[in-house]
N, C-alpha and C positions, 0 to 999 in steps of 0.2 A: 199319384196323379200322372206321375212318366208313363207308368206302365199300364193306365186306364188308357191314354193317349196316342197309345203305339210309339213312343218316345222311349230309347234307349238313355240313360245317362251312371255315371259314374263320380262318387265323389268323395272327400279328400277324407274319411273315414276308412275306406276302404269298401263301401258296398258297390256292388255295380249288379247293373240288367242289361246287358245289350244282345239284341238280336235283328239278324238282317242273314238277307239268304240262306246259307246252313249256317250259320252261326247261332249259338244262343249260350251265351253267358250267365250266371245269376251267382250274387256272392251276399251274404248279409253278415254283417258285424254286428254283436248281439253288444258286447264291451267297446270300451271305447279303448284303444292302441296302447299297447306300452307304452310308447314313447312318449306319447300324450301324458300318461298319467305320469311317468318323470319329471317331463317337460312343467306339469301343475305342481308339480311335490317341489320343486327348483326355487317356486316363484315364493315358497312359505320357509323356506331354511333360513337361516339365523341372520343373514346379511341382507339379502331381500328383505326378510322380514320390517328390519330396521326403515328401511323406504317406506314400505306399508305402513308401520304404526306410525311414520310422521303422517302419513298422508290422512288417515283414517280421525286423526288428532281434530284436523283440520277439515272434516270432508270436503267443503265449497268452496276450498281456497285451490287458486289456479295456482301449480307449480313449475318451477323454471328447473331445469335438472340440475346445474349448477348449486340453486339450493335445496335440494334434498341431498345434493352428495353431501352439502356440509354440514345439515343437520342430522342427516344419519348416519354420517363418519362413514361413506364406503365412495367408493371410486365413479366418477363418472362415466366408465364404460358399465358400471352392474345396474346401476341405475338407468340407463341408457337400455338395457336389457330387460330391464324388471317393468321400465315404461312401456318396449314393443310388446311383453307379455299382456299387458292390464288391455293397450289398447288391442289385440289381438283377440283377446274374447270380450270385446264391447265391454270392460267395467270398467274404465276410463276413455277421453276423447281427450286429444290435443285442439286447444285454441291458442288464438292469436295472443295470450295471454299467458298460456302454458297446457300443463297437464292436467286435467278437473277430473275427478273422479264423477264417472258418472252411474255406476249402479255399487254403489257401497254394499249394500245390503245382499246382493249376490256374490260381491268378492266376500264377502263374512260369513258367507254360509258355507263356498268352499273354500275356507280357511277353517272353518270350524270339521267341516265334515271329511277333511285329509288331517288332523290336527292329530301329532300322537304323545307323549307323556315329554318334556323336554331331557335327553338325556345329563348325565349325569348320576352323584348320588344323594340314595334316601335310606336315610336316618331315622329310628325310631327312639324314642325318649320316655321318660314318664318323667313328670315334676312336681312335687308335693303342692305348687303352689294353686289355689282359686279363684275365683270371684277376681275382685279388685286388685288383690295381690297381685296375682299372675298378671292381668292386664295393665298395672305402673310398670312393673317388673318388665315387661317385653316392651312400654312403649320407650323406657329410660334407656332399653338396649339398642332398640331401633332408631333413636334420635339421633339425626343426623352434626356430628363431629368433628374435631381434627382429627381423632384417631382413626386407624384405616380400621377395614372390614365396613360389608354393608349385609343388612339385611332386610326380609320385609314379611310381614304376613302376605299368605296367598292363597288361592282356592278357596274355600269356606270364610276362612277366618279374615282374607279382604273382602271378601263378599258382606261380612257383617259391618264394617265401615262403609262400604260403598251404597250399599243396597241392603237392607236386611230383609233376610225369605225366613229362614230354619237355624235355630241352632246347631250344635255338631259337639260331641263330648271333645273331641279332638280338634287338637290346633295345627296349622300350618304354614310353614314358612320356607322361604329362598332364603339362601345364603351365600358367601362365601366364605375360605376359607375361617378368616379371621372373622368377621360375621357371626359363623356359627359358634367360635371360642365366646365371642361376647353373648350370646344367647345363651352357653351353657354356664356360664358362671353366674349372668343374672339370673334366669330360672330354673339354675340349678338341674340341672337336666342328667338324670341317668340313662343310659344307654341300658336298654331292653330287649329281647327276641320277640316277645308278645306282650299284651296289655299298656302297650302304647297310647298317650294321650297327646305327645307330641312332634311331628314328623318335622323333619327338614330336610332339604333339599338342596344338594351342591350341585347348581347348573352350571353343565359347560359354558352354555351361550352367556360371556358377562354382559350383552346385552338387557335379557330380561331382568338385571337388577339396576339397571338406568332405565330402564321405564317403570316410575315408579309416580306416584301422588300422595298429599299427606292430607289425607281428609280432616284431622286434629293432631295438634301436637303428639309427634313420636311416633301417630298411629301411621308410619311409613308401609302402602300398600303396593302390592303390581298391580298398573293399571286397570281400568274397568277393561280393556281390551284383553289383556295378558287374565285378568281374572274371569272372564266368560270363558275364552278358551279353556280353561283349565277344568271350570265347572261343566262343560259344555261335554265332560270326557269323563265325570266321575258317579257315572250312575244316574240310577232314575231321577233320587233326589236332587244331585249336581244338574240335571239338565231341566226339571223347575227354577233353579236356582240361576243356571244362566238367563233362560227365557226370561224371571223377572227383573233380571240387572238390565239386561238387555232392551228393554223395555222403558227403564228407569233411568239409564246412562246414556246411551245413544237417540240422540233425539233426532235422526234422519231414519229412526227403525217405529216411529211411534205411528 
């Protein structure tokens, strides 16, 4: 429209058209800036993250900074940060009440679509056990205790609690250290190079294993949130599988 108009302008992408006397400029940015896509990648790392998933918990709840710092255990200046980002691409608005998330469902689409595998490690298993067996056997391991370690079904295998789409021969879990000792002693778990039925996963962030829900006793899952992401990144099948949790759990996406 600038340039049907005889209007020079320039803007904060980087593109510009200006022309006047001998001048004539033209620049077009096809990507969008490095810094930019840092500056995105910032707002989904593990501390940030922690703000987000209270927020998302809650979508139509107005928040005061002071409490998401101390629900999501990170400091008032990151959150102070994490709020200029959200409002800064319109998928939150400050009111007179606090912070409301105002477009959820475009903050979850670029969380989903910058979203990469949580580091840490993954572990492959086989376990003789089945059916039912396997399923007491993981929910007695995952039930929450005095003794330490935690763990949780994830990707597929919370997906079946949450939301059922698709079976999977394979199972999947978060752990940690001690976590994972209580997984392999309850089902027995041999360590494999190939013909794996059981994978597990030591995240660094011990964040993702406090965000967790118990759909039934023992059945300790990662979040529907933590669990779309994860299906959202494992395949064709993983991304039906998101789509209908998604559909199922989030009810500001319906």
């Amino acid at each position: 429209m600038c340039t049907e108009n005889g209007v020079s302008f320039l803007d904060l992408e980087g593109n510009a058209r200006i022309a006047f006397g001998g001048v004539f400029i033209e620049r077009q940015v096809t990507d969008k800036p490095v810094a930019a896509q840092r500056e995105l990648k910032s707002l989904f790392r593990p501390k940030s993250a922690q703000v987000l998933r209270a927020m998302l918990r809650e979508p139509g709840r107005a928040w005061r900074v002071t409490e998401l710092s101390e629900i999501a255990g990170v400091s008032l200046g990151h959150v102070s940060n994490v709020r200029t980002g959200l409002i800064d691409r319109e998928w939150a608005r400050a009111s007179d009440e606090g912070l409301v998330l105002a477009a959820p469902d475009a903050l979850l689409d670029a969380w989903r679509d910058s979203y990469s595998a949580p580091p840490g490690e993954r572990l492959r298993f086989y376990t003789p056990l089945h059916g039912s067996a396997f399923e007491d056997a993981a929910r007695g391991a995952l039930r929450a205790d005095d003794a330490p370690g935690r763990a949780a079904f994830a990707s597929f295998s919370a997906a079946q609690w949450l939301s059922p789409y698709g079976r999977t021969g394979t199972s999947y879990f978060f752990a940690d250290d001690e976590g994972l000792r209580k997984l392999r002693a309850a089902l027995e778990l041999t360590p494999v190079a190939k013909g794996e039925n059981v994978v597990v996963t030591v995240p660094k962030d011990p964040g993702l294993l406090a965000d967790t829900v118990e759909p039934a006793p023992g059945a300790v899952c990662t979040s529907p949130l933590q669990t779309y992401l994860d299906l959202s990144m494992a395949g064709e099948r993983g991304a039906e599988a998101a789509a209908h949790l998604r559909q199922a759990q989030f009810s500001w996406s319906r």
